[in-house]
C-alpha positions in Angstrom: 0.0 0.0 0.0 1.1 3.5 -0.9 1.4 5.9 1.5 -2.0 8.1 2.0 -2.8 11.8 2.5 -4.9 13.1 5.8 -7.8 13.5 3.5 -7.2 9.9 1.4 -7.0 8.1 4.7 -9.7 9.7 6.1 -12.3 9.0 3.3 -10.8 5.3 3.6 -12.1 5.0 6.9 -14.8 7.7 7.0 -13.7 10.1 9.5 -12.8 13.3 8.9 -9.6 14.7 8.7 -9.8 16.8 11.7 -10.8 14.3 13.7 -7.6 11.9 12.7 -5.6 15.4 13.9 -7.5 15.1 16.8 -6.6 11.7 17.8 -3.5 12.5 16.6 -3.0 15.4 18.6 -4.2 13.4 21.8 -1.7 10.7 21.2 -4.0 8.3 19.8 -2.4 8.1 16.2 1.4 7.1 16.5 3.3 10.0 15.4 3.5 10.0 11.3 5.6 10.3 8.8 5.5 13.5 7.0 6.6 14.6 3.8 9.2 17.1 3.2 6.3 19.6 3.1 5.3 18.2 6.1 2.1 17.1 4.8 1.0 13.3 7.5 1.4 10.2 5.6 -0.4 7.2 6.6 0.5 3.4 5.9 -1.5 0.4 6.4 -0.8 0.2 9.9 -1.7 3.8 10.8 -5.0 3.2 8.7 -5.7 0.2 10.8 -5.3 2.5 14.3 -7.9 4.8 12.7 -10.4 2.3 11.9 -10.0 0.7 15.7 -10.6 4.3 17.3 -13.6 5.1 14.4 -14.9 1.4 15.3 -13.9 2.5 19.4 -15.9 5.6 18.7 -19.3 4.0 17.5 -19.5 1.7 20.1 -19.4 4.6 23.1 -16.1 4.5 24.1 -14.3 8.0 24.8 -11.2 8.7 23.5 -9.7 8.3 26.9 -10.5 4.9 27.0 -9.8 4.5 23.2 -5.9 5.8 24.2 -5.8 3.3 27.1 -6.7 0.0 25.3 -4.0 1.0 22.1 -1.7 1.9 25.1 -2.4 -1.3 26.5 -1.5 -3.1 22.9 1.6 -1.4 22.4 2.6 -2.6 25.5 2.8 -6.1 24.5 -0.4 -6.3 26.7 -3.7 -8.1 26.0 -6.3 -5.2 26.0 -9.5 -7.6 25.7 -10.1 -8.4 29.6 -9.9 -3.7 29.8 -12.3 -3.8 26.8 -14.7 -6.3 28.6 -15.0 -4.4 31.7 -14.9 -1.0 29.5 -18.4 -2.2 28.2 -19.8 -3.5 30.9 -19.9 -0.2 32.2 -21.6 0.9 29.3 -24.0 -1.1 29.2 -25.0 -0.7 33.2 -25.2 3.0 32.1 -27.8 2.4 28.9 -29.5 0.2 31.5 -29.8 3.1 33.8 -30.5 5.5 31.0 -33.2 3.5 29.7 -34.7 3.0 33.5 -34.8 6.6 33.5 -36.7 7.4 30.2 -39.0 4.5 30.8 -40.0 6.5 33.9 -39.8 9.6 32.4 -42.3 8.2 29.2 -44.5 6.9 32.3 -44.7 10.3 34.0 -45.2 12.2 30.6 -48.1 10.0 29.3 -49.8 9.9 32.8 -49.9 13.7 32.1 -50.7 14.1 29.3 -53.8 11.5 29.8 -54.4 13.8 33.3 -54.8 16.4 30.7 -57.2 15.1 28.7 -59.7 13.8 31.1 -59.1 17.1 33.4 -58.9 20.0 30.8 -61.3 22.3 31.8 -60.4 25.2 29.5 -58.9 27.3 32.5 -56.8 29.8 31.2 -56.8 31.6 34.5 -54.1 29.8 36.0 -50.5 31.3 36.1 -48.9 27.9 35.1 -50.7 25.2 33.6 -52.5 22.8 36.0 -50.3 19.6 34.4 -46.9 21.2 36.4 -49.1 22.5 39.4 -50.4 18.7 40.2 -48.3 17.1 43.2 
């Protein structure tokens, strides 16, 4: 493989290129080669980093933790039991997240049925009887 521009490897992976001088920046991109311009070139290897922190990125994982599990590689150390644990927190956050909404949907439709079967046509109120309720 040829050596690729910012822009080349960033359409390869579909990214943009500020974001690869992002992760860059933060350490998350082994420094690259430049040209004598000093224009980034990326190889096969550097493409692959990218598409491991895009892939990192969809599945919820910050950047710190991105950094930590390539750290962890590059270290000659197995990264899968960190990456593990990494989602299981995650997930017992959606799972709390969606606790929270379900209540929230609950809430909101008890209202908004309170409002049907209650609506009056007071407009005297200062704030609408819905928010008033206890």
């Amino acid at each position: 493989m040829t050596a690729m521009s910012v822009g080349a490897a960033a359409n390869a992976v579909g990214v943009s290129a500020r974001a690869i001088r992002l992760w860059e920046s933060k350490g998350l991109i082994p420094k690259l080669e430049r040209t004598t311009t000093g224009y980034r070139t990326f190889t096969a290897s550097d493409l692959a980093v990218v598409h491991f922190i895009q892939q990192g990125k969809a599945l919820g994982f910050t950047l710190e933790e991105i950094k930590n599990i390539i750290d962890l590689q590059q270290a000659g150390v197995c990264p899968c039991p960190r990456v593990v644990q990494a989602i299981d927190a995650h997930l017992a956050v959606i799972e709390r997240s969606i606790a929270e909404l379900s209540q929230l949907r609950d809430t909101l439709s008890l209202a908004r049925r309170t409002a049907d079967t209650e609506s009056h046509g007071e407009r005297s109120r200062v704030v609408c009887q819905i928010i008033e309720r206890d």
